[in-house]
DOKEVO-155770 format. One record per residue (C-alpha): residue number from 0; x, z, y. Coordinates in Angstrom, 1 decimal, m for minus. Layout:
<node><num>NUM</num><east>X</east><up>Z</up><north>Y</north></node>
...
***
This chain:
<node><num>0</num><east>70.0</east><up>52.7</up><north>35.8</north></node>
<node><num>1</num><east>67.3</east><up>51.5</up><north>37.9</north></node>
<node><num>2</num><east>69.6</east><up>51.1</up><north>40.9</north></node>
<node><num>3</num><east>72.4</east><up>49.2</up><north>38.6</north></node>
<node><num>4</num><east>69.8</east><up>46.8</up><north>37.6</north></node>
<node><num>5</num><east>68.8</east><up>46.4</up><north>41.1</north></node>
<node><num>6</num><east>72.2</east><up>45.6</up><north>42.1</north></node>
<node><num>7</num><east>72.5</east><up>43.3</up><north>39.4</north></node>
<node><num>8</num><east>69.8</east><up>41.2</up><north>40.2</north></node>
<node><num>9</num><east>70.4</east><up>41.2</up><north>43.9</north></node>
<node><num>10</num><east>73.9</east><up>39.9</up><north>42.8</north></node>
<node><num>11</num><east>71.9</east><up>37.6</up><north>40.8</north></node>
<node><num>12</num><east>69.9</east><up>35.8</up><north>43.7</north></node>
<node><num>13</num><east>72.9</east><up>36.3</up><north>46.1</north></node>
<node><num>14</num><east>74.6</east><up>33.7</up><north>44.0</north></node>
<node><num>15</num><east>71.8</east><up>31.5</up><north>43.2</north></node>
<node><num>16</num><east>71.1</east><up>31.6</up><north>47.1</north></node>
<node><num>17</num><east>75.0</east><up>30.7</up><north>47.6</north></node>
<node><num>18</num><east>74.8</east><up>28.1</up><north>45.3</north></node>
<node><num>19</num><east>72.1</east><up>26.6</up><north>46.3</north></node>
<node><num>20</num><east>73.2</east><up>26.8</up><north>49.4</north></node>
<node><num>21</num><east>76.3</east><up>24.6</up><north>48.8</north></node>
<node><num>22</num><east>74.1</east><up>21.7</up><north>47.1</north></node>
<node><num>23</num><east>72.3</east><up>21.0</up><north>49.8</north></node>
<node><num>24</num><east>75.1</east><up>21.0</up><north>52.0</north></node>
<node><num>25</num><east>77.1</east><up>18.4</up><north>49.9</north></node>
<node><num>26</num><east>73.6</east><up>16.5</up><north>49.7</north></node>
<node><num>27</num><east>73.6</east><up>16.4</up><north>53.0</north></node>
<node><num>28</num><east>77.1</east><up>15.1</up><north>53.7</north></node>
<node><num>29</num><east>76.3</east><up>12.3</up><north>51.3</north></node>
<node><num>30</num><east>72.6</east><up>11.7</up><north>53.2</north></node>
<node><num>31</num><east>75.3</east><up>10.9</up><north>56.8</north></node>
<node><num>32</num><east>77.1</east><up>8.7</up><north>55.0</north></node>
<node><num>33</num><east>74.4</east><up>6.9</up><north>53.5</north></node>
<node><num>34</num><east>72.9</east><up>6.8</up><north>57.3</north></node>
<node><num>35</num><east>69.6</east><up>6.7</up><north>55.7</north></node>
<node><num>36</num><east>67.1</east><up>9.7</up><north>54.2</north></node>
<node><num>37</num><east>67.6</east><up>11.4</up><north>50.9</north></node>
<node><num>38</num><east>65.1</east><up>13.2</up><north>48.7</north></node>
<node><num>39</num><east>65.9</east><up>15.3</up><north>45.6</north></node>
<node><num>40</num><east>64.2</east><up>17.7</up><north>43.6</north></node>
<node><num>41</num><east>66.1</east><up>19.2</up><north>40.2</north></node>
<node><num>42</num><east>63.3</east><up>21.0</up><north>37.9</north></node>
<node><num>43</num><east>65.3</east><up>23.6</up><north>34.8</north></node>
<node><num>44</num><east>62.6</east><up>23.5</up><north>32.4</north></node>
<node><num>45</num><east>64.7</east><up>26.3</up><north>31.1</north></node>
<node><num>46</num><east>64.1</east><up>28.7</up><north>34.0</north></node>
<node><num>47</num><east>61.2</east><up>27.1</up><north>36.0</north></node>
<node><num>48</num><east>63.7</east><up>27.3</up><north>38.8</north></node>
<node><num>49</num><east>63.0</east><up>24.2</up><north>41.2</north></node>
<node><num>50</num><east>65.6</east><up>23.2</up><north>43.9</north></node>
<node><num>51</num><east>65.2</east><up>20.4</up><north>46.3</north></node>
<node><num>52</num><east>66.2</east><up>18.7</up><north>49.3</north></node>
<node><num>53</num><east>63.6</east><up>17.2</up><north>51.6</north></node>
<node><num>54</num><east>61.9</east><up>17.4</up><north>48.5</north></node>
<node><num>55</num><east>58.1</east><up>17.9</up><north>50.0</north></node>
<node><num>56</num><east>58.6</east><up>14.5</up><north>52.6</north></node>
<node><num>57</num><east>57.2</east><up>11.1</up><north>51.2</north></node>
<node><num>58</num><east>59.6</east><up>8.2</up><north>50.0</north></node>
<node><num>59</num><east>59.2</east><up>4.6</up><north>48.4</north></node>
<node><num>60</num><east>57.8</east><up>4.6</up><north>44.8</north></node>
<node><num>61</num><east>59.2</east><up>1.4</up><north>43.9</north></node>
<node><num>62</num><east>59.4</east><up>0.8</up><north>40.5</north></node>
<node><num>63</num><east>59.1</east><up>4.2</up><north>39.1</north></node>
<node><num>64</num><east>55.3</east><up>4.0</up><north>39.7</north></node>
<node><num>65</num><east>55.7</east><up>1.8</up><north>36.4</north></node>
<node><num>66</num><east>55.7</east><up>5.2</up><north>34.4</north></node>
<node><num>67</num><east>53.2</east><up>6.8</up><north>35.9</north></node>
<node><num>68</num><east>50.9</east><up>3.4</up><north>35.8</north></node>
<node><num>69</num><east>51.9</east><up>3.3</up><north>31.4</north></node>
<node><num>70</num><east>51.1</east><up>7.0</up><north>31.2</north></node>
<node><num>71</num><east>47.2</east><up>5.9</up><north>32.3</north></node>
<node><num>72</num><east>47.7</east><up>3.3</up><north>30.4</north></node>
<node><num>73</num><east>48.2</east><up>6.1</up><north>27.6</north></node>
<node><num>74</num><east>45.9</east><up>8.6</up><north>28.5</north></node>
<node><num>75</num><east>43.3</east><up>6.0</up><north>28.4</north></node>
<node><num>76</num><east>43.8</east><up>4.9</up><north>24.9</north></node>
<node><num>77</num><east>43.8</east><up>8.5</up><north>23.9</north></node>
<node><num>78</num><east>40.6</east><up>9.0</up><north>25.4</north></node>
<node><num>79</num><east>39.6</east><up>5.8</up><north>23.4</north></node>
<node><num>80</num><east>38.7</east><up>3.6</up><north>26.5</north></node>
<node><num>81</num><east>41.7</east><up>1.0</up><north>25.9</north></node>
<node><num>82</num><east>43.5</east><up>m0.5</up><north>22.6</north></node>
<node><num>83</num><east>46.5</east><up>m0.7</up><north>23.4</north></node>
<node><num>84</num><east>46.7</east><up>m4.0</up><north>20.8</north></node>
<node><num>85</num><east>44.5</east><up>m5.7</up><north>23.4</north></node>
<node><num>86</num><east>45.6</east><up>m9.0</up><north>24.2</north></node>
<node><num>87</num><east>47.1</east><up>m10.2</up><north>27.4</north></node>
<node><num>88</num><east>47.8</east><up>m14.0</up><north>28.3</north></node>
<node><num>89</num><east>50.6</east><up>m14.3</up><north>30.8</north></node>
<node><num>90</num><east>49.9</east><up>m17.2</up><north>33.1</north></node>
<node><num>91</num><east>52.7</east><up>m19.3</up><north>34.7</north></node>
<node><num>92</num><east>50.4</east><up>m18.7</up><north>37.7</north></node>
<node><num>93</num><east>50.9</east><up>m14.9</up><north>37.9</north></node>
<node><num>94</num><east>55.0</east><up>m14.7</up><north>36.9</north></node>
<node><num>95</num><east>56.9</east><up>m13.0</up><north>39.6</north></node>
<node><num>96</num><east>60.5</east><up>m12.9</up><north>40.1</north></node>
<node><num>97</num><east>62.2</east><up>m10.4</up><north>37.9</north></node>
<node><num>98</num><east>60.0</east><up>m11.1</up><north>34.9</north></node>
<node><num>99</num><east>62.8</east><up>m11.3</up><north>32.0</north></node>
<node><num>100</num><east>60.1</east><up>m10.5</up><north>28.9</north></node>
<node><num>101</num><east>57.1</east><up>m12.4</up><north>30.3</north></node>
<node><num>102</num><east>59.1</east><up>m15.4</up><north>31.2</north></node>
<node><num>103</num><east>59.9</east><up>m16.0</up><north>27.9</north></node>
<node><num>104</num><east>56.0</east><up>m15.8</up><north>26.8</north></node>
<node><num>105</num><east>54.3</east><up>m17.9</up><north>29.7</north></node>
<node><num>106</num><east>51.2</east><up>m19.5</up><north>28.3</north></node>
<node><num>107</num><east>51.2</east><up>m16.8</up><north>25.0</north></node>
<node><num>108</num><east>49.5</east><up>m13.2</up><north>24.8</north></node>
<node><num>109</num><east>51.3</east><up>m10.0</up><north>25.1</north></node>
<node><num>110</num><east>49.5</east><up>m6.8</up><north>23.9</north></node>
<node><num>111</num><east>49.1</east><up>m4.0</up><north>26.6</north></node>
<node><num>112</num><east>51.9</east><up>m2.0</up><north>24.5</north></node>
<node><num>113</num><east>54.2</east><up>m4.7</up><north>24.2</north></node>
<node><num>114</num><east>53.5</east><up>m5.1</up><north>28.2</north></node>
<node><num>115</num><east>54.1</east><up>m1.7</up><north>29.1</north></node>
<node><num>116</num><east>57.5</east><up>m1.8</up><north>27.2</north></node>
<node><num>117</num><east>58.9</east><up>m4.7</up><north>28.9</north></node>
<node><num>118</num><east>57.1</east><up>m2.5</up><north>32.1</north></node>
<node><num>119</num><east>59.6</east><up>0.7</up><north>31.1</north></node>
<node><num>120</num><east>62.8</east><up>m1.2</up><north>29.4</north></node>
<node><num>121</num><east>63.0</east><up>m3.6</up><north>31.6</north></node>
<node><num>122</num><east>61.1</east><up>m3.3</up><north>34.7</north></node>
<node><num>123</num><east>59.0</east><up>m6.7</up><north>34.1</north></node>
<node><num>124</num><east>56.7</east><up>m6.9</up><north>37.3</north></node>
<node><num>125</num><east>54.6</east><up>m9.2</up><north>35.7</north></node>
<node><num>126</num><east>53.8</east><up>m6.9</up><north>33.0</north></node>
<node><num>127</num><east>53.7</east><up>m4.1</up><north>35.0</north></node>
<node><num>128</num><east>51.0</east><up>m6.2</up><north>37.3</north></node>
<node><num>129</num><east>48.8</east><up>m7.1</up><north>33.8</north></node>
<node><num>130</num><east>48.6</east><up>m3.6</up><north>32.9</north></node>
<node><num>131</num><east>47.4</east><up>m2.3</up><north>36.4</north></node>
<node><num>132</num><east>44.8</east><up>m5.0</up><north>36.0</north></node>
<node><num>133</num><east>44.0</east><up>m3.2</up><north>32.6</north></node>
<node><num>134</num><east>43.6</east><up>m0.1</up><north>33.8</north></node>
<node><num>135</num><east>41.5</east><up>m0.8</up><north>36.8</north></node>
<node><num>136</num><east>44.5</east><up>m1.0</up><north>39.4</north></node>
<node><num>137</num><east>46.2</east><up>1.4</up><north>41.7</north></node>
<node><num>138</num><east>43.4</east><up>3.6</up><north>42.9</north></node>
<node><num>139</num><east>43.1</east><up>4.4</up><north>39.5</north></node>
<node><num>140</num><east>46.5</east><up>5.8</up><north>39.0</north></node>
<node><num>141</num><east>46.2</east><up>7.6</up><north>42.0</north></node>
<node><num>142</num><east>43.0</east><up>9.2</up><north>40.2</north></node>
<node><num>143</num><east>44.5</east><up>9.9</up><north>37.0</north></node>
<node><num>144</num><east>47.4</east><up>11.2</up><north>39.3</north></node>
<node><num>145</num><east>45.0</east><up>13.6</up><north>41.5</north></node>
<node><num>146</num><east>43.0</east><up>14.6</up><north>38.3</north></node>
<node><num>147</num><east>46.2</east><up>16.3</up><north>36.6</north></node>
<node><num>148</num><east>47.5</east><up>18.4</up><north>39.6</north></node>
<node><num>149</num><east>49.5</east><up>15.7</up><north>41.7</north></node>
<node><num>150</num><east>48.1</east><up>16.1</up><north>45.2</north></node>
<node><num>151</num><east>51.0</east><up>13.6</up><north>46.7</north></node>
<node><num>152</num><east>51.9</east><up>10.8</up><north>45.3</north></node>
<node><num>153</num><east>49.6</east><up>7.6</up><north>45.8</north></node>
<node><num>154</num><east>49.8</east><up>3.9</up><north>44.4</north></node>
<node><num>155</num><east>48.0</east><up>1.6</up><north>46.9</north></node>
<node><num>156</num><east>49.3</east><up>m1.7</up><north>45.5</north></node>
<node><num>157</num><east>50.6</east><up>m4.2</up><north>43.1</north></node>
<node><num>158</num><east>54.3</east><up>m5.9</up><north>43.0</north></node>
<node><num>159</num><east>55.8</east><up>m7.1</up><north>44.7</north></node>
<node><num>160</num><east>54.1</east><up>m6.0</up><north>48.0</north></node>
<node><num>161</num><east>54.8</east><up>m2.1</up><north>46.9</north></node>
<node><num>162</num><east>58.2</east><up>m2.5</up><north>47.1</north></node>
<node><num>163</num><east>58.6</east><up>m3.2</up><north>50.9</north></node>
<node><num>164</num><east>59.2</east><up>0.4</up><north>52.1</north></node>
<node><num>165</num><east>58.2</east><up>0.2</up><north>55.7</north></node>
<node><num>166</num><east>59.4</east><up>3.3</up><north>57.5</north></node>
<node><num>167</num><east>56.4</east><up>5.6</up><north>58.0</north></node>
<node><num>168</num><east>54.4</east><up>3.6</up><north>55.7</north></node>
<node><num>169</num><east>52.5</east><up>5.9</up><north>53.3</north></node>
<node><num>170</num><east>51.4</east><up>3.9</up><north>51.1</north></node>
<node><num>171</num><east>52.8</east><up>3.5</up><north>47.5</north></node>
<node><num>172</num><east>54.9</east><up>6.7</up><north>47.9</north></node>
<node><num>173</num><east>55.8</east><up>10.2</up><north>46.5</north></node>
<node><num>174</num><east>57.6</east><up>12.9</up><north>47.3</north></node>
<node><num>175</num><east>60.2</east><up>14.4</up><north>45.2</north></node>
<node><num>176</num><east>58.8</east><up>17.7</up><north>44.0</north></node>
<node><num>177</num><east>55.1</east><up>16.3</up><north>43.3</north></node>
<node><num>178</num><east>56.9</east><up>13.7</up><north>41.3</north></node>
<node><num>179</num><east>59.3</east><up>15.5</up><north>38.7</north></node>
<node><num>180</num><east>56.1</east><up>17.9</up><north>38.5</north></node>
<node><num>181</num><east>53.5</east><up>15.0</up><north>37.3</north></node>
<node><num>182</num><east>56.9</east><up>13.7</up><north>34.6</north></node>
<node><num>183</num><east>56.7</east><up>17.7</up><north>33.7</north></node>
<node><num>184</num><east>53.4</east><up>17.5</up><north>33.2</north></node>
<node><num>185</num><east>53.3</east><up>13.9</up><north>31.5</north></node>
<node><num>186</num><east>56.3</east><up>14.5</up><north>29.1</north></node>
<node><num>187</num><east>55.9</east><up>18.3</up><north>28.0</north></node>
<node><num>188</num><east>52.3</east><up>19.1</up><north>29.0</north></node>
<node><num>189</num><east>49.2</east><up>18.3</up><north>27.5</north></node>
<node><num>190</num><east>47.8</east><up>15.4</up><north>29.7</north></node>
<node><num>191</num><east>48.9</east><up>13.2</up><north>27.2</north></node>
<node><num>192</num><east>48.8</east><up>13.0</up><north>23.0</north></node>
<node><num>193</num><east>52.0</east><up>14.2</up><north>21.7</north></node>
<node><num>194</num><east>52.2</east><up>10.8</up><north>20.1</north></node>
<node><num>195</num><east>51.7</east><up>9.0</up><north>23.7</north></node>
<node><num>196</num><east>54.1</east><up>11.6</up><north>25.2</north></node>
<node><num>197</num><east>56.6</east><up>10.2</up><north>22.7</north></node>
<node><num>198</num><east>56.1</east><up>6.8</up><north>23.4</north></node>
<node><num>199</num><east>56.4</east><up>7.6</up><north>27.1</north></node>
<node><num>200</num><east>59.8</east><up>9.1</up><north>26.6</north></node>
<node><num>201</num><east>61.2</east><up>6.7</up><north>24.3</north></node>
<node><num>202</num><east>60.3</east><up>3.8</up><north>26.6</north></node>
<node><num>203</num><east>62.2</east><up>6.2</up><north>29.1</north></node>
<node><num>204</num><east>65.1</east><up>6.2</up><north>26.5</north></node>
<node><num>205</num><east>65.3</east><up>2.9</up><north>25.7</north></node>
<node><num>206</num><east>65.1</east><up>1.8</up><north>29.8</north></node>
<node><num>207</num><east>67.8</east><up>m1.3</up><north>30.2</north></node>
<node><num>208</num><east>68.2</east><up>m1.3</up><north>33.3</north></node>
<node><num>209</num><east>69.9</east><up>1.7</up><north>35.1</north></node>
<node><num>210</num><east>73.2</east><up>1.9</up><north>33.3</north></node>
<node><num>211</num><east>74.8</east><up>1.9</up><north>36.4</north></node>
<node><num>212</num><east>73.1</east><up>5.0</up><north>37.9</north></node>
<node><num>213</num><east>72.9</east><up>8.5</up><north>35.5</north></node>
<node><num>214</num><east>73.4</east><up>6.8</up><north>32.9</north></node>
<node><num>215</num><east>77.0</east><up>5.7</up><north>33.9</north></node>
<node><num>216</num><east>78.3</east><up>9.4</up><north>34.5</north></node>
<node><num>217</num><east>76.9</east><up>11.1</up><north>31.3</north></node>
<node><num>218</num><east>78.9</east><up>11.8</up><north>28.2</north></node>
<node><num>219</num><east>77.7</east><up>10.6</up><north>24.5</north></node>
<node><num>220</num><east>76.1</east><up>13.9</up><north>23.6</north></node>
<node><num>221</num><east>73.5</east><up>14.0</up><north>26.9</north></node>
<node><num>222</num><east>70.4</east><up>12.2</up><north>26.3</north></node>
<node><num>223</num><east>68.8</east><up>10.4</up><north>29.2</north></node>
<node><num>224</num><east>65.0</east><up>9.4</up><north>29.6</north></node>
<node><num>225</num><east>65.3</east><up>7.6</up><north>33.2</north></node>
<node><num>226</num><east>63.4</east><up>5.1</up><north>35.6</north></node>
<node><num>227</num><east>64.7</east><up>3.5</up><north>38.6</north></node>
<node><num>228</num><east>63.7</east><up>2.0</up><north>41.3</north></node>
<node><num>229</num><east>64.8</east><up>m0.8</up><north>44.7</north></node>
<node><num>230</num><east>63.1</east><up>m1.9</up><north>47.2</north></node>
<node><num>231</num><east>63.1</east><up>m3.2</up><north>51.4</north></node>
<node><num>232</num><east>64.7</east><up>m0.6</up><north>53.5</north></node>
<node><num>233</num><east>67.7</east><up>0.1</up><north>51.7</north></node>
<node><num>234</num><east>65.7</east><up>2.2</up><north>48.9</north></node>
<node><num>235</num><east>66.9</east><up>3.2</up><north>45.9</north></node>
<node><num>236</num><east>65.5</east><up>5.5</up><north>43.4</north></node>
<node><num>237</num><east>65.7</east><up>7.1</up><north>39.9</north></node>
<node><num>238</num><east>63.8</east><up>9.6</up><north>37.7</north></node>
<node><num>239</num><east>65.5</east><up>11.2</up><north>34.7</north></node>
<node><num>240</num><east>65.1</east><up>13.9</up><north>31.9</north></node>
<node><num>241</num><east>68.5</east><up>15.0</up><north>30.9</north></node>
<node><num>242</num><east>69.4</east><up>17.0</up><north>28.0</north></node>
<node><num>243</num><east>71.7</east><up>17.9</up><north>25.4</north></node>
<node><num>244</num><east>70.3</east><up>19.0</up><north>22.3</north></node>
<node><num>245</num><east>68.9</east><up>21.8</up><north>21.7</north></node>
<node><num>246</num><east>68.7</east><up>22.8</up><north>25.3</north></node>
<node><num>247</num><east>65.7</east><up>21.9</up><north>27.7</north></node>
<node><num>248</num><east>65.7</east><up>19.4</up><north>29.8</north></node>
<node><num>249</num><east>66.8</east><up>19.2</up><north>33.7</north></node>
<node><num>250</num><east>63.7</east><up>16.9</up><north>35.6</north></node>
<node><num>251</num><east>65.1</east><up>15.2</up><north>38.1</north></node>
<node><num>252</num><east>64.2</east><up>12.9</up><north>40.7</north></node>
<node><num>253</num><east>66.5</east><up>11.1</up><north>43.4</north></node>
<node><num>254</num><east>65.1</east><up>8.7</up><north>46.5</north></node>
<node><num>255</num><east>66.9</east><up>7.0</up><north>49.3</north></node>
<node><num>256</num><east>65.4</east><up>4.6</up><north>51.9</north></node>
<node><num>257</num><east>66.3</east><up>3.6</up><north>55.5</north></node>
<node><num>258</num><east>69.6</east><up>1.9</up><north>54.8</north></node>
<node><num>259</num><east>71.6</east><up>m0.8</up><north>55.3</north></node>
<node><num>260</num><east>73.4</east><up>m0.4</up><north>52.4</north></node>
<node><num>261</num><east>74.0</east><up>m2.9</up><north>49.7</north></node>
<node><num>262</num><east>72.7</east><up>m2.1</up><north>46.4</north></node>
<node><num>263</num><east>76.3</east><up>m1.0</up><north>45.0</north></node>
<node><num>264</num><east>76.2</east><up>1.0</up><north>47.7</north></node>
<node><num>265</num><east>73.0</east><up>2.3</up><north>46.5</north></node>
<node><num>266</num><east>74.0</east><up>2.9</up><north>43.5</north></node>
<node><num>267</num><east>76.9</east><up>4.9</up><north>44.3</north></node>
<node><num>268</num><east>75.1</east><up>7.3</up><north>46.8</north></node>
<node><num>269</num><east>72.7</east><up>8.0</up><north>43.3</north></node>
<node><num>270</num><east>75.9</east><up>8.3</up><north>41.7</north></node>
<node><num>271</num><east>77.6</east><up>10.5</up><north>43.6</north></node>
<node><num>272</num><east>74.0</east><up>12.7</up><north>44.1</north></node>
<node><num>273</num><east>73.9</east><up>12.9</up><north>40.0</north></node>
<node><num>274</num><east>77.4</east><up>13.9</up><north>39.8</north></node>
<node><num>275</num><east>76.8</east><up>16.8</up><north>42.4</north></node>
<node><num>276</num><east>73.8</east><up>17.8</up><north>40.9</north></node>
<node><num>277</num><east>75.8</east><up>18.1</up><north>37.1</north></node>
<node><num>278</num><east>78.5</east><up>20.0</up><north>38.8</north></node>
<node><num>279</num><east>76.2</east><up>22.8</up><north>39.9</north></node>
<node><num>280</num><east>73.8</east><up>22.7</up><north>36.8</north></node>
<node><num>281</num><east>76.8</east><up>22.5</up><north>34.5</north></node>
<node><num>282</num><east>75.1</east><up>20.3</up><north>32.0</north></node>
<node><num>283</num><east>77.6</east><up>18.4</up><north>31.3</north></node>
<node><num>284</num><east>81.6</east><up>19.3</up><north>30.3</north></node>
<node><num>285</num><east>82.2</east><up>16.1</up><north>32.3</north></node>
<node><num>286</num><east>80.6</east><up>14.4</up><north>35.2</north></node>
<node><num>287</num><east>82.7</east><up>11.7</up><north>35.0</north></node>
<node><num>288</num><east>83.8</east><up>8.6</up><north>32.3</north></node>
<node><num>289</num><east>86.0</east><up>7.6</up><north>34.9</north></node>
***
């Protein structure tokens, strides 16, 4: 009996190993053609099992810093040091391009939740910018990051300057595995309330902005909780929970930088990552709408 169950298991981790194995190899293919890098890490919150692909080297934050910036922005009004009804006023003076809530509300006050939402929905960088100010700015998050077990990732500045990407540059980055760890951690641990970890994911939910990434290749009955990110280099990014209900969620994170691709091009290297990555986890029946 012993030795069947031995056999079993080594069959087991045989075919893991193999499968594994084949990921990264048809990551890899897709890293050559992008002619850039590629960084992926895939967290089963069913089994624990993490799989990755240059997942411990650092890439370009860009703008999914802006959940990790609202979930200090959380944590802090559960520890009572911030209301999140706090008023904001948006100055003409601080609007940066791609701005599509505060635009509208130059010379009015936003509260810090309203703020954060047109952070998470629809990537405003001047909201984003108004609630770094609120929080004590990016050392901070890096602090709050640090204090909750992520030794990697770092936020060094505000938009736009974050999003330039410089090669070697390690400022403003992550890697990977440190980051679907800290969304683990933010989402389904206990860093948070379990009323801020639902506003974090429903802002995740509700995000506007990356329909033509993940969202694009799921069918109806997968829920996606994402954030994406561009930036100088080529870069291009996104950070998901995926599920279907009933089962637990796949973390995923996805970066690309040192391209001279187009951001369709981008977008389709992500595309073709997620549909790789759903082919070997098998959450979906389909990886496809096409």
């Amino acid at each position: 009996m012993a030795k069947w169950f031995f056999a079993v298991f080594l069959t087991f981790l045989s075919t893991t190993g193999c499968a594994n194995s084949s990921l990264h190899e048809r990551i890899k293919l897709l890293e050559q053609e992008s002619g850039g890098r590629i960084g992926v890490a895939v967290l089963d919150t069913a089994t624990q099992q993490l799989w990755d692909y240059r997942g411990s080297e650092p890439f370009p934050l860009m703008s999914t810093f802006k959940t990790l910036a609202c979930a200090k922005l959380l944590f802090d009004s559960d520890k009572g040091k911030v209301d999140l009804q706090q008023e904001h006023r948006v100055k003409a003076s601080n609007l940066l391009a791609w701005s599509p809530v505060t635009e509208q509300y130059t010379g009015k006050k936003l509260t810090l939740e309203k703020l954060c939402r047109a952070s998470m929905v629809y990537s405003d960088n001047t909201a984003i910018n108004l609630v770094l100010k609120s929080i004590g700015g990016p050392q901070e998050v890096t602090a709050f990051l640090r204090q909750n077990g992520d030794r990697s990732t770092r936020l060094d500045r505000i938009e736009p300057e974050l999003n330039q990407a410089l090669e070697g540059d390690l400022r403003d980055t992550t890697t990977p595995v440190a980051i679907v760890g800290t969304l683990r951690r933010l989402l389904y641990g206990r860093v948070l309330e379990k009323a801020s970890r639902a506003k974090l994911k429903n802002w995740m939910l509700k995000n506007r902005v990356s329909d033509s990434l993940l969202r694009s290749i799921l069918p109806a009955d997968i829920s996606i909780a994402d954030r994406s990110g561009a930036g100088g280099n080529g870069s291009r990014a996104i950070t998901a929970v995926i599920w279907r209900d009933r089962q637990k969620p796949l973390i995923i994170a996805v970066y690309l930088t040192q391209t001279r691709l187009t951001l369709a091009q981008r977008d389709k290297i992500i595309v073709d990552i997620g549909k790789e990555i759903f082919k070997e986890y098998r959450l979906p029946e389909e990886v496809s709408k096409e």
